[in-house]
TORLUM-126053 format. One record per residue: residue number from 1; x, y, z of N, C-alpha, C, CB in turn. Coordinates in steps of 0.1 Angstrom, whole numbers, plus 5000, padded with zeros to 4 digits. Glycine has a CB too. Example, Ala and Ser with C-alpha at 12.3 -4.5 7.8 and 13.67 -1.06 7.14 Angstrom:
<sites>
<site pos="1" n_east="5132" n_north="4943" n_up="5078" ca_east="5123" ca_north="4955" ca_up="5078" c_east="5132" c_north="4967" c_up="5078" cb_east="5113" cb_north="4955" cb_up="5090"/>
<site pos="2" n_east="5128" n_north="4978" n_up="5071" ca_east="5137" ca_north="4989" ca_up="5071" c_east="5129" c_north="5000" c_up="5079" cb_east="5141" cb_north="4994" cb_up="5057"/>
</sites>
This chain:
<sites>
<site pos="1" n_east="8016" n_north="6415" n_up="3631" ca_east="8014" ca_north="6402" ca_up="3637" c_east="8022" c_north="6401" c_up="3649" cb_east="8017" cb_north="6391" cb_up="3627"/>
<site pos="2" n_east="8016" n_north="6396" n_up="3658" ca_east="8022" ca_north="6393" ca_up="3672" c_east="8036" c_north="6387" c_up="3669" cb_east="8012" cb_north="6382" cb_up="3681"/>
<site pos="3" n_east="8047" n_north="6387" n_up="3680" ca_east="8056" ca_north="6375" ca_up="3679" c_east="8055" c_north="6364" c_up="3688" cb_east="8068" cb_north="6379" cb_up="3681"/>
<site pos="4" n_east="8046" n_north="6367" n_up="3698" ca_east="8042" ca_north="6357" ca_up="3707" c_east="8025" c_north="6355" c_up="3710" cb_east="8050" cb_north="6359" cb_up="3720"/>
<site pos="5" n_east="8022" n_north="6342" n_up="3712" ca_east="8006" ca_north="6342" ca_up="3718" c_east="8008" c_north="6349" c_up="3734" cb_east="7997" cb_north="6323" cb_up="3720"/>
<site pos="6" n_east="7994" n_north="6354" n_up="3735" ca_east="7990" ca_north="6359" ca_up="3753" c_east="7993" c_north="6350" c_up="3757" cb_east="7975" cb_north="6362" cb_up="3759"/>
<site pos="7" n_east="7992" n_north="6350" n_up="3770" ca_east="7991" ca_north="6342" ca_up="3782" c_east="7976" c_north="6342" c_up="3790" cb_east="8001" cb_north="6348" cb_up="3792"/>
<site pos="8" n_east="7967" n_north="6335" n_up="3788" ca_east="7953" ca_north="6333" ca_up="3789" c_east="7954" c_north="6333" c_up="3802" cb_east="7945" cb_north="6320" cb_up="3783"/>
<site pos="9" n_east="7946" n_north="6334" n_up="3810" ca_east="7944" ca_north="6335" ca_up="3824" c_east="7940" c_north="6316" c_up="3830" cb_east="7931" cb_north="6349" cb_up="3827"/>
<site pos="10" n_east="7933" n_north="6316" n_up="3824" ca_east="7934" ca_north="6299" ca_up="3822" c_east="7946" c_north="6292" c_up="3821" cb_east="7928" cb_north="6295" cb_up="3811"/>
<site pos="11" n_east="7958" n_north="6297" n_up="3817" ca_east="7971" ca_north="6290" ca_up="3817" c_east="7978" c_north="6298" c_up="3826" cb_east="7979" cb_north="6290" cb_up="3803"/>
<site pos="12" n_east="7979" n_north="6311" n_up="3833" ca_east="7990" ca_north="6315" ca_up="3845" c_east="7987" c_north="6307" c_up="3851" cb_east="7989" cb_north="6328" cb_up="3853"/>
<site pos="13" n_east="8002" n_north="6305" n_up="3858" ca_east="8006" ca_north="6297" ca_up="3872" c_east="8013" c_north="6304" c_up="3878" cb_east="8013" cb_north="6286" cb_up="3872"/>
<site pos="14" n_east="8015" n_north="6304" n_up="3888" ca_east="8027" ca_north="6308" ca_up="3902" c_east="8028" c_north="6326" c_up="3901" cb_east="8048" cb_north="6299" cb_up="3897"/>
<site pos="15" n_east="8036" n_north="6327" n_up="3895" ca_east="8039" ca_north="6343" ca_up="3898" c_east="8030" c_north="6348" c_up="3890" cb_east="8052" cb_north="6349" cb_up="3895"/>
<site pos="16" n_east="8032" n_north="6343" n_up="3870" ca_east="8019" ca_north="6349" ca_up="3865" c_east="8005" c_north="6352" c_up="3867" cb_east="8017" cb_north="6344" cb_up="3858"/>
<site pos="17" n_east="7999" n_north="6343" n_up="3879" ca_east="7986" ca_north="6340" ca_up="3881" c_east="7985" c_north="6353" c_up="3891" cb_east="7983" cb_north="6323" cb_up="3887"/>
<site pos="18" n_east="7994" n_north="6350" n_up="3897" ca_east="7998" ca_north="6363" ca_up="3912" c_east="7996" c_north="6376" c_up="3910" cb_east="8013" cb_north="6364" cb_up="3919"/>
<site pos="19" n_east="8004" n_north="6377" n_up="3897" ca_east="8004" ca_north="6394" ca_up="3890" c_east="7991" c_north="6395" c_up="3884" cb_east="8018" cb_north="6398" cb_up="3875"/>
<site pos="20" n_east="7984" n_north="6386" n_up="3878" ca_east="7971" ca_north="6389" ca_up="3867" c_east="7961" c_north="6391" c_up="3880" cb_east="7965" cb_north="6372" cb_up="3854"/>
<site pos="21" n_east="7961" n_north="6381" n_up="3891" ca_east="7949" ca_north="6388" ca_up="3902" c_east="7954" c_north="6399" c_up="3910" cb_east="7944" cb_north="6376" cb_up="3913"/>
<site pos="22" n_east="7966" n_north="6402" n_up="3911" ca_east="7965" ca_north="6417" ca_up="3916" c_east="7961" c_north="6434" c_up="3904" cb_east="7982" cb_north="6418" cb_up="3924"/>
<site pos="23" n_east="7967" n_north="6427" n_up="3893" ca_east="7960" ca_north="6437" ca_up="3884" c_east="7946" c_north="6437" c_up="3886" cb_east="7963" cb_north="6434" cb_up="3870"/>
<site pos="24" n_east="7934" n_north="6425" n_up="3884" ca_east="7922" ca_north="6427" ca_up="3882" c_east="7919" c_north="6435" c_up="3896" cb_east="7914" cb_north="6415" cb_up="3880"/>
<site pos="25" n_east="7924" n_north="6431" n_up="3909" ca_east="7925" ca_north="6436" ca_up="3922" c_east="7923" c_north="6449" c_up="3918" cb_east="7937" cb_north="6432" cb_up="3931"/>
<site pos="26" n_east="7936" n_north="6451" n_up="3919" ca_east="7940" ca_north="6468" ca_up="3918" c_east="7930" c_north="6480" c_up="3912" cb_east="7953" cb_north="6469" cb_up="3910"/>
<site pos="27" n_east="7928" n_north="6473" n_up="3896" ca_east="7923" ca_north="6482" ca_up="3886" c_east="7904" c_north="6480" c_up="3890" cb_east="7929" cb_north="6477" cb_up="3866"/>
<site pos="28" n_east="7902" n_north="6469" n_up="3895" ca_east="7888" ca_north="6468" ca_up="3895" c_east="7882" c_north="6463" c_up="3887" cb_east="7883" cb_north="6478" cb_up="3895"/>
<site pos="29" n_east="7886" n_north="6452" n_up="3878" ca_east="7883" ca_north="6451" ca_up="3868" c_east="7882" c_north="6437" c_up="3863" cb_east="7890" cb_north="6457" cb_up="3861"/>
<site pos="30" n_east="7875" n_north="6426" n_up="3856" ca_east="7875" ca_north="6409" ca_up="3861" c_east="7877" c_north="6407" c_up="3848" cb_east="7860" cb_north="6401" cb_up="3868"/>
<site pos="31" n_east="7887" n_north="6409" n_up="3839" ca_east="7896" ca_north="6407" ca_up="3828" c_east="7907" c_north="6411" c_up="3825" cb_east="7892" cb_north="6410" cb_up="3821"/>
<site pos="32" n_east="7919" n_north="6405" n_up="3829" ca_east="7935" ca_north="6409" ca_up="3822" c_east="7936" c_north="6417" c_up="3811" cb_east="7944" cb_north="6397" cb_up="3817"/>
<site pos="33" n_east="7935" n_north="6429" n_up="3809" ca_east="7941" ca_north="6437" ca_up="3798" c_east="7952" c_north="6427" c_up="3789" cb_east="7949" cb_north="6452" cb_up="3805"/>
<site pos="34" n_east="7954" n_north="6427" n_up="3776" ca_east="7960" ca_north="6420" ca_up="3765" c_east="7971" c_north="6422" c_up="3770" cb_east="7958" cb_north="6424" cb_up="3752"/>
<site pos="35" n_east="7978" n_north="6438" n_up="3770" ca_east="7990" ca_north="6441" ca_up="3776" c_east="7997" c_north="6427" c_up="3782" cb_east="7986" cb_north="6452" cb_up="3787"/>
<site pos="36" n_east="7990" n_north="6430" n_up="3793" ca_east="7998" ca_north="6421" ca_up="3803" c_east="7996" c_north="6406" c_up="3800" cb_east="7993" cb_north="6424" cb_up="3818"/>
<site pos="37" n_east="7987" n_north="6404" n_up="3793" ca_east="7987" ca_north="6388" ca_up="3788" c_east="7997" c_north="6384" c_up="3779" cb_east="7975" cb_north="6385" cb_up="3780"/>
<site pos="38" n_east="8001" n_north="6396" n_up="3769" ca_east="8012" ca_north="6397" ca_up="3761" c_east="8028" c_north="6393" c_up="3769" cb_east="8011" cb_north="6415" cb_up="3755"/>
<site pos="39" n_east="8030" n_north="6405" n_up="3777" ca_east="8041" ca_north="6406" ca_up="3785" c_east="8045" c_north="6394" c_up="3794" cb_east="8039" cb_north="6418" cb_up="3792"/>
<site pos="40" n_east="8032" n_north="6387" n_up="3798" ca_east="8037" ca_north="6378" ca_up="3808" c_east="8045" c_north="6363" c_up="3803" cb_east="8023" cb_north="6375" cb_up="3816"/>
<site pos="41" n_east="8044" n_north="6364" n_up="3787" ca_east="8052" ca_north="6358" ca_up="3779" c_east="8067" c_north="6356" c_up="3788" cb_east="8052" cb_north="6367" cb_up="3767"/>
<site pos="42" n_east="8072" n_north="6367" n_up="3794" ca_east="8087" ca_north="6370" ca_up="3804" c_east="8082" c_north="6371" c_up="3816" cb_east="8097" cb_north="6384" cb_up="3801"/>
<site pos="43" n_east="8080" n_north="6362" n_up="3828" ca_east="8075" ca_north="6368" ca_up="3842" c_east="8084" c_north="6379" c_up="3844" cb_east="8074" cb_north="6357" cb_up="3856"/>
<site pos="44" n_east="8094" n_north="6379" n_up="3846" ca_east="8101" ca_north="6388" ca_up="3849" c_east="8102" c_north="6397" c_up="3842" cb_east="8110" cb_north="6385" cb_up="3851"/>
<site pos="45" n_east="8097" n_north="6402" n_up="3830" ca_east="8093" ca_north="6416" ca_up="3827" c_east="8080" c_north="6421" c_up="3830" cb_east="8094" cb_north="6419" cb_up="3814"/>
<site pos="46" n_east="8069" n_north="6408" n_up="3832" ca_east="8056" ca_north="6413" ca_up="3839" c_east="8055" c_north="6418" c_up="3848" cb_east="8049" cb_north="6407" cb_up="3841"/>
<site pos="47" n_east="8064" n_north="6413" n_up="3859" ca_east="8065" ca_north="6414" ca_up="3875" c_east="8069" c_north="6431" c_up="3871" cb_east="8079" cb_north="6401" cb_up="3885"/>
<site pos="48" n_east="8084" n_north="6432" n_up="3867" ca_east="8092" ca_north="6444" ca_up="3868" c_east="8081" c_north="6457" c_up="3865" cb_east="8107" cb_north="6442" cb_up="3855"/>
<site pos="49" n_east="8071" n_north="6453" n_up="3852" ca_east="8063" ca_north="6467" ca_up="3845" c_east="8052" c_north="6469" c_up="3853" cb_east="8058" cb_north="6466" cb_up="3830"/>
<site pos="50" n_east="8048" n_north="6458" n_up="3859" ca_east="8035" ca_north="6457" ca_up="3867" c_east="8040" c_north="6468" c_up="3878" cb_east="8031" cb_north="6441" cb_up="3873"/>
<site pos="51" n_east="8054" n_north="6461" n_up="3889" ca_east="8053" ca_north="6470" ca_up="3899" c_east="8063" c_north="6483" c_up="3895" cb_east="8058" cb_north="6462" cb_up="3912"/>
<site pos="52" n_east="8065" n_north="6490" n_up="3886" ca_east="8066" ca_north="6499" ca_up="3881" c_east="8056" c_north="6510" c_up="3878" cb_east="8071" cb_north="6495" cb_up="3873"/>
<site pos="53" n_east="8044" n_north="6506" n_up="3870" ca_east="8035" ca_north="6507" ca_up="3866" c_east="8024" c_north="6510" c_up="3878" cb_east="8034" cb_north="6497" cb_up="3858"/>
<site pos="54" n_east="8026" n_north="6503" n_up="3889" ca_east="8014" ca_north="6505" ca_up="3898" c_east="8020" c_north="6516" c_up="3906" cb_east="8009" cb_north="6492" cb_up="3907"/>
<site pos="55" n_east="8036" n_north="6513" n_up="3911" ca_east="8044" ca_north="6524" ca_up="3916" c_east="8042" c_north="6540" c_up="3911" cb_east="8058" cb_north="6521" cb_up="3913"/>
<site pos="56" n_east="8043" n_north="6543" n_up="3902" ca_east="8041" ca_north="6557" ca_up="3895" c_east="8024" c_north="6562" c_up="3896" cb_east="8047" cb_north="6556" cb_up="3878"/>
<site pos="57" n_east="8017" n_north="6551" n_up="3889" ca_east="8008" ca_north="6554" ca_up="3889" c_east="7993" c_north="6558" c_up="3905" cb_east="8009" cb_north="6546" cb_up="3879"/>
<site pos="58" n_east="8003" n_north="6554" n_up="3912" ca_east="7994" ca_north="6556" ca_up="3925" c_east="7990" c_north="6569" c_up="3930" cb_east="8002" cb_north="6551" cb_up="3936"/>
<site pos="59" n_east="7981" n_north="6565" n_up="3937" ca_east="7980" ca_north="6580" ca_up="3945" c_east="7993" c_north="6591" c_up="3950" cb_east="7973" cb_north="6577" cb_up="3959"/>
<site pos="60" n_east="7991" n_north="6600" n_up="3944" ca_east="8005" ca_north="6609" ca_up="3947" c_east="8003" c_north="6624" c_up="3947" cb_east="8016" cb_north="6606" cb_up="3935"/>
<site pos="61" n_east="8017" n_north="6637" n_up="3945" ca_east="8012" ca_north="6644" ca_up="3943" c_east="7998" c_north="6652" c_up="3932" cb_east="8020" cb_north="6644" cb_up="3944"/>
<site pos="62" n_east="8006" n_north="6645" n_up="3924" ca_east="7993" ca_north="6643" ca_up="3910" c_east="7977" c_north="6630" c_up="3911" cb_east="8005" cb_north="6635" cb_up="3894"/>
<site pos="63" n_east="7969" n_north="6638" n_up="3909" ca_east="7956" ca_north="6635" ca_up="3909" c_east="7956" c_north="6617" c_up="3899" cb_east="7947" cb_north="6649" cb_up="3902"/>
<site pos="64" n_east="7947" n_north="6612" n_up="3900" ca_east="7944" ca_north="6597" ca_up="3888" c_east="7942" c_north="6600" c_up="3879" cb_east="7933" cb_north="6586" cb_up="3888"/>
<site pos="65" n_east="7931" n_north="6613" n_up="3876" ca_east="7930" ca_north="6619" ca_up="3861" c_east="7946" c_north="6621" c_up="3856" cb_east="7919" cb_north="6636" cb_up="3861"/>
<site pos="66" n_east="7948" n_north="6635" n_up="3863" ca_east="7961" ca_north="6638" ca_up="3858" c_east="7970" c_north="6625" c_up="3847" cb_east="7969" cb_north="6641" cb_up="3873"/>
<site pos="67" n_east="7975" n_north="6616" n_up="3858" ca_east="7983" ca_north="6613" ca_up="3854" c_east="7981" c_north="6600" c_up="3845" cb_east="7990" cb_north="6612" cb_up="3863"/>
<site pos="68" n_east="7966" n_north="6599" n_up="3843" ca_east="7959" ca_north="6589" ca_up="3830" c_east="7963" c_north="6598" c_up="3815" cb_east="7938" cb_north="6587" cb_up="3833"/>
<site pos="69" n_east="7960" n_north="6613" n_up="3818" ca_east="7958" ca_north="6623" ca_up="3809" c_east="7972" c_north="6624" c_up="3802" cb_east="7953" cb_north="6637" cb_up="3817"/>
<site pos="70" n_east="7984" n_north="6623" n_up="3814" ca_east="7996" ca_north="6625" ca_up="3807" c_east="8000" c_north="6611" c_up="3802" cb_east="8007" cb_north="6630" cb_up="3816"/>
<site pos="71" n_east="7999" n_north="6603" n_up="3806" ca_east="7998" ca_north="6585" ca_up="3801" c_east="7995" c_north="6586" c_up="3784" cb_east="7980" cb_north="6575" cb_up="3809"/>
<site pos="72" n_east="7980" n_north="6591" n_up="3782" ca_east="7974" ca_north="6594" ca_up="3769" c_east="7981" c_north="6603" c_up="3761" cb_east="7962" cb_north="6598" cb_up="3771"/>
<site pos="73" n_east="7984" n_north="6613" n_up="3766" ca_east="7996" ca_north="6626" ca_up="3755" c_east="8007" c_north="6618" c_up="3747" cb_east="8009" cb_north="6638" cb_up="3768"/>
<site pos="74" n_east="8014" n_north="6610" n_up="3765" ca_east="8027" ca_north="6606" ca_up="3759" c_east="8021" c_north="6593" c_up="3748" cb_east="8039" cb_north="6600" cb_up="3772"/>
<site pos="75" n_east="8013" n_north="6585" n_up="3749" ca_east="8011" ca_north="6577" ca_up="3743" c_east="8005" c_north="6580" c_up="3729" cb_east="8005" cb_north="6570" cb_up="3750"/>
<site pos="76" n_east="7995" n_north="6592" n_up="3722" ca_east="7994" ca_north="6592" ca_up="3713" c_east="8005" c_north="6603" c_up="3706" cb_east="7981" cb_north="6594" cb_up="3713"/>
<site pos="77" n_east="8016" n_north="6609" n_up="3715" ca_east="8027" ca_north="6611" ca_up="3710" c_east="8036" c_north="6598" c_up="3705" cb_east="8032" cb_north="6619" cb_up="3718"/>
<site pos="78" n_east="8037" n_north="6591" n_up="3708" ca_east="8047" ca_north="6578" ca_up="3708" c_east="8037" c_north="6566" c_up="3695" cb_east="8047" cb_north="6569" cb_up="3730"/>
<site pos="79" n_east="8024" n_north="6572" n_up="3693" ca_east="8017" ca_north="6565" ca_up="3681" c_east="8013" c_north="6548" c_up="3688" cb_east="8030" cb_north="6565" cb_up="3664"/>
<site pos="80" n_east="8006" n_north="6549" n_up="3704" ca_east="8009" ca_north="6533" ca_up="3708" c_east="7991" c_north="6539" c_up="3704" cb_east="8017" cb_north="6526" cb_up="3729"/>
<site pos="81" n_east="7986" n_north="6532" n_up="3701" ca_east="7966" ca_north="6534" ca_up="3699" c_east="7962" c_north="6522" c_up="3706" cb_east="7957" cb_north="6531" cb_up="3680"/>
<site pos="82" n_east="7972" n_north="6512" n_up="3712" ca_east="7968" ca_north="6505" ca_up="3723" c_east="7965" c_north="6515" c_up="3737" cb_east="7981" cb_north="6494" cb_up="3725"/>
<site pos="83" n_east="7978" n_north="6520" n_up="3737" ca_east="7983" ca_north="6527" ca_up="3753" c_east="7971" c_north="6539" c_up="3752" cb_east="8003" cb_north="6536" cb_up="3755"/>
<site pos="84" n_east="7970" n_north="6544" n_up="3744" ca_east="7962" ca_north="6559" ca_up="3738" c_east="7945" c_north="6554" c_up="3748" cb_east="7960" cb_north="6559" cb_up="3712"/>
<site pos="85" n_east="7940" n_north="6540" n_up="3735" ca_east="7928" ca_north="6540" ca_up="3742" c_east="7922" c_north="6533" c_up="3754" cb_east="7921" cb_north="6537" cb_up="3734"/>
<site pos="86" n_east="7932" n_north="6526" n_up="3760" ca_east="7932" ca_north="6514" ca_up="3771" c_east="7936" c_north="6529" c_up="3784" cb_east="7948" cb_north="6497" cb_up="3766"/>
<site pos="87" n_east="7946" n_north="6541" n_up="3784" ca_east="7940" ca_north="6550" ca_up="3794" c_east="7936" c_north="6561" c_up="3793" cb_east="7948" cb_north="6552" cb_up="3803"/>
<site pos="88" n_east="7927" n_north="6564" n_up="3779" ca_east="7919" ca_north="6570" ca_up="3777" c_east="7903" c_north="6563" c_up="3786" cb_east="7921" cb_north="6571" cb_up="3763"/>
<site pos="89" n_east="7904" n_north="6553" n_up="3786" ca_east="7894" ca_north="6549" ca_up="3793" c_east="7892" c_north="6546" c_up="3805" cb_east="7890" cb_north="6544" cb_up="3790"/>
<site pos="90" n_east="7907" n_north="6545" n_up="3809" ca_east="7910" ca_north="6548" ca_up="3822" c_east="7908" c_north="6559" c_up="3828" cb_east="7920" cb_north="6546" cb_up="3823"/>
<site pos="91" n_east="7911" n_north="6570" n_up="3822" ca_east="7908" ca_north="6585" ca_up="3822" c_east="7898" c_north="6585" c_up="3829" cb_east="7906" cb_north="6593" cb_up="3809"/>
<site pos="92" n_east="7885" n_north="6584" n_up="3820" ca_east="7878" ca_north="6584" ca_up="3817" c_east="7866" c_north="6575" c_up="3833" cb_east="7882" cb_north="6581" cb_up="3804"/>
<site pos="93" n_east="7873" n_north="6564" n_up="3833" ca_east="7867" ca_north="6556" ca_up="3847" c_east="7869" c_north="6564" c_up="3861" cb_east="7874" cb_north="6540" cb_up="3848"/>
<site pos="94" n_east="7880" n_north="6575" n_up="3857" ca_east="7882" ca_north="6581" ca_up="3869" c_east="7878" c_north="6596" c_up="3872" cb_east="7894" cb_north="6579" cb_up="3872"/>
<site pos="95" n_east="7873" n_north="6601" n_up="3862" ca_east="7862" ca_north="6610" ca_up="3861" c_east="7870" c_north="6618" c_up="3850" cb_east="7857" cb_north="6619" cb_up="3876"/>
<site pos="96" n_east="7875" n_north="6619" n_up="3841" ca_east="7880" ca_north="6626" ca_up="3828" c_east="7867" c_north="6628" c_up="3822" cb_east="7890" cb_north="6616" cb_up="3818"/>
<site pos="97" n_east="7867" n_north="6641" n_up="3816" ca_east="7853" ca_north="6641" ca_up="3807" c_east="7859" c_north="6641" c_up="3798" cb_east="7842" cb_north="6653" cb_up="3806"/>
<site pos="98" n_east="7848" n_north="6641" n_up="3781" ca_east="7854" ca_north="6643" ca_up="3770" c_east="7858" c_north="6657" c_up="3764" cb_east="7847" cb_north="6636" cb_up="3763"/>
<site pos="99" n_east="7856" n_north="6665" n_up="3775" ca_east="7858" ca_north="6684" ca_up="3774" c_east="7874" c_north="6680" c_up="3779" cb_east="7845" cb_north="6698" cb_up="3790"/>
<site pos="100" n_east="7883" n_north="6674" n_up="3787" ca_east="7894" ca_north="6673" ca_up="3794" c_east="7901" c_north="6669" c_up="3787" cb_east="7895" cb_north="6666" cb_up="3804"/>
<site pos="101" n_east="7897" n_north="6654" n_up="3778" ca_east="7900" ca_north="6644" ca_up="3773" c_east="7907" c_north="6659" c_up="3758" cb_east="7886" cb_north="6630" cb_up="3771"/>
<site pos="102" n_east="7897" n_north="6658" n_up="3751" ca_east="7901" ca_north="6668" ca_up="3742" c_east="7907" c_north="6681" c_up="3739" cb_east="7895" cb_north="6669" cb_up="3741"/>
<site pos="103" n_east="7909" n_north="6686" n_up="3757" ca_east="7914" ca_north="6700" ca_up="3758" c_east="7934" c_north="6692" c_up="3761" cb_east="7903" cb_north="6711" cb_up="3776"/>
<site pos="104" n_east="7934" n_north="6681" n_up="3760" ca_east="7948" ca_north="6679" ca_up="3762" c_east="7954" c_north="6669" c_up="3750" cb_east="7952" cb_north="6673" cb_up="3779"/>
<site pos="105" n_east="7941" n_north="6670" n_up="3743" ca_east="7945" ca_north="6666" ca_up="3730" c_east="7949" c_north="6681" c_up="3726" cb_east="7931" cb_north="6658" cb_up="3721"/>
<site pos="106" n_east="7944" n_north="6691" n_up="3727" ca_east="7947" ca_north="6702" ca_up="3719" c_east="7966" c_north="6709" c_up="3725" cb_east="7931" cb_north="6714" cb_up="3721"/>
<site pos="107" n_east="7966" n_north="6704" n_up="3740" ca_east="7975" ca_north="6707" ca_up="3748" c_east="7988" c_north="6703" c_up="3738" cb_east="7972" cb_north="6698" cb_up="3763"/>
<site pos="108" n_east="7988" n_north="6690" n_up="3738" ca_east="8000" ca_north="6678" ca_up="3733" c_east="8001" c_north="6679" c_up="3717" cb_east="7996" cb_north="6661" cb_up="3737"/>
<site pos="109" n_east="7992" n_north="6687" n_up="3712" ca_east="7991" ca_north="6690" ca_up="3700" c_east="8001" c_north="6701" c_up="3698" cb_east="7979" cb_north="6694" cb_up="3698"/>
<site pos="110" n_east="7998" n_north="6711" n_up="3708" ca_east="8007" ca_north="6727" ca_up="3703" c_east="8021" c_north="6724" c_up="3710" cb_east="8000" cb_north="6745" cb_up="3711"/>
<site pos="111" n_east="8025" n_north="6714" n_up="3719" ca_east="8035" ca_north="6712" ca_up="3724" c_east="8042" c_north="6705" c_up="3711" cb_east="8034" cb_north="6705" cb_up="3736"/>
<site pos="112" n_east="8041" n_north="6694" n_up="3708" ca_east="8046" ca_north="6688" ca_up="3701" c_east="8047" c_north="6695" c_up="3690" cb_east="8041" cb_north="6679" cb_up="3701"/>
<site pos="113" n_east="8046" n_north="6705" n_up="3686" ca_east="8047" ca_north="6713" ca_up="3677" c_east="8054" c_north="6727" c_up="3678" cb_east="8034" cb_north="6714" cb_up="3674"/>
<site pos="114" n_east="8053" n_north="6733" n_up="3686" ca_east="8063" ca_north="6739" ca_up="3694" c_east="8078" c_north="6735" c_up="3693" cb_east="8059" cb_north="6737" cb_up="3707"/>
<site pos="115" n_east="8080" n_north="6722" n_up="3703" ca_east="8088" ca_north="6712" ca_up="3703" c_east="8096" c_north="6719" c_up="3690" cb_east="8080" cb_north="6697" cb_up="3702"/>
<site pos="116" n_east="8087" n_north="6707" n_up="3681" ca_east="8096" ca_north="6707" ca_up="3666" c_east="8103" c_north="6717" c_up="3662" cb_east="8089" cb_north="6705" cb_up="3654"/>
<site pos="117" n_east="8091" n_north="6729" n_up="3664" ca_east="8098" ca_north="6750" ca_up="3658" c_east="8111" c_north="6748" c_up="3665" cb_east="8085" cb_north="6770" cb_up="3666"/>
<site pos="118" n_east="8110" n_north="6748" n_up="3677" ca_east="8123" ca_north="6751" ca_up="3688" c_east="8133" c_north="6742" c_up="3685" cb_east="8120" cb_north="6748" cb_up="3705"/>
<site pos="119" n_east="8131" n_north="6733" n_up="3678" ca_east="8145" ca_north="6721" ca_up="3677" c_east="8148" c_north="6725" c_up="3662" cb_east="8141" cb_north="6700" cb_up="3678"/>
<site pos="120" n_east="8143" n_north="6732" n_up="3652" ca_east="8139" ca_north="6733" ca_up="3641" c_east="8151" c_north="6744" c_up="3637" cb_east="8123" cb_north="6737" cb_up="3641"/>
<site pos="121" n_east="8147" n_north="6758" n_up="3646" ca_east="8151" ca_north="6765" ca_up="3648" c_east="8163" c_north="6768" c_up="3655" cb_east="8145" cb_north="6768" cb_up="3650"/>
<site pos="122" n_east="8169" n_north="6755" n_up="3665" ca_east="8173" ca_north="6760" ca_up="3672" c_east="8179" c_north="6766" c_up="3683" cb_east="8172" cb_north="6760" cb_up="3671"/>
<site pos="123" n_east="8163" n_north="6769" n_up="3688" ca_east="8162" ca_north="6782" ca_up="3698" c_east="8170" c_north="6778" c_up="3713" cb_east="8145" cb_north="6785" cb_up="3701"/>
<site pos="124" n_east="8180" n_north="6786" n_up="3716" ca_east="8184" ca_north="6781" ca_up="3732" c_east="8176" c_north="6786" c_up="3743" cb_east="8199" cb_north="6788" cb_up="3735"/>
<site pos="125" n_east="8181" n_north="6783" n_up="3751" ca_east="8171" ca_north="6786" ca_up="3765" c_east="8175" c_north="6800" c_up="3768" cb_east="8174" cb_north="6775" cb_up="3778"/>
<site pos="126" n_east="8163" n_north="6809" n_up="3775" ca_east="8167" ca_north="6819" ca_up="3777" c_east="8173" c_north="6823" c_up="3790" cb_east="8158" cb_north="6824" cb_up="3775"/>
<site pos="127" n_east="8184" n_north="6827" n_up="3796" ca_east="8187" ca_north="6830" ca_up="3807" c_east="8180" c_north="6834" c_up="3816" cb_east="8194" cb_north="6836" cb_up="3805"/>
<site pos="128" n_east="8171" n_north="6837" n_up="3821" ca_east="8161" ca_north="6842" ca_up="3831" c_east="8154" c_north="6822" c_up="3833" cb_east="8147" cb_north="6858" cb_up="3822"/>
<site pos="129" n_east="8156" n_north="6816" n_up="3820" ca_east="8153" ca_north="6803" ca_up="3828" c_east="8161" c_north="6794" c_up="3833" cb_east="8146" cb_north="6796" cb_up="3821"/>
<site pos="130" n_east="8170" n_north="6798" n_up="3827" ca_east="8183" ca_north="6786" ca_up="3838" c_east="8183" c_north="6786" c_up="3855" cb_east="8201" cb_north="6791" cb_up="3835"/>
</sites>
């Protein structure tokens, strides 16, 4: 159960209102994701994640897929099934197939598993990689 109600777009004012129309702006999209209806509960954590959030995620060295793809890893590593399917479909709007989508499900699978053996175990780093 929530600890707080959203923030309806019908109730932003001033800064809230400011951040919810540059998100629809930005993403393309003519509905506030929950997320941020949630968050804007604190403008000032909205403002802070928003331009955080748009910062990283921009055009960069790494492609839009890319970095939707790693979004989704870390997130169905971290168990968010919000974050998981909200840029899975993001992925997905930006040309992710479900051959991609799945091949880094299988990716974050053997890592994370790996991961564990190596902490499990142990294992130090090998000198040729330092």
């Amino acid at each position: 159960m929530p600890m707080f109600k959203p923030i309806s777009e019908n109730e932003a004012k001033g800064k809230v209102k400011e951040i919810f129309d540059e998100i629809k702006s930005a993403r393309k999209i003519t509905e506030v994701p929950n997320f941020w209806k949630y968050i804007a509960n604190s403008p000032e954590t909205l403002e802070r994640t928003w331009n955080s959030t748009s910062q990283v995620m921009k055009p960069g060295a790494l492609d839009a897929v890319t970095k939707e793809l790693i979004y989704v890893a870390v997130s169905m590593t971290n168990s968010c099934e919000y974050c998981t399917k909200s840029h899975t479909a993001a992925a997905k709007k930006k040309g992710a197939t479900d051959e991609m989508v799945k091949e880094m499900i299988d990716v974050m699978g053997v890592a994370n598993q790996n991961n564990k053996l190596v902490e499990a175990y142990g294992v130090e780093v090998d000198d040729f990689l330092k």
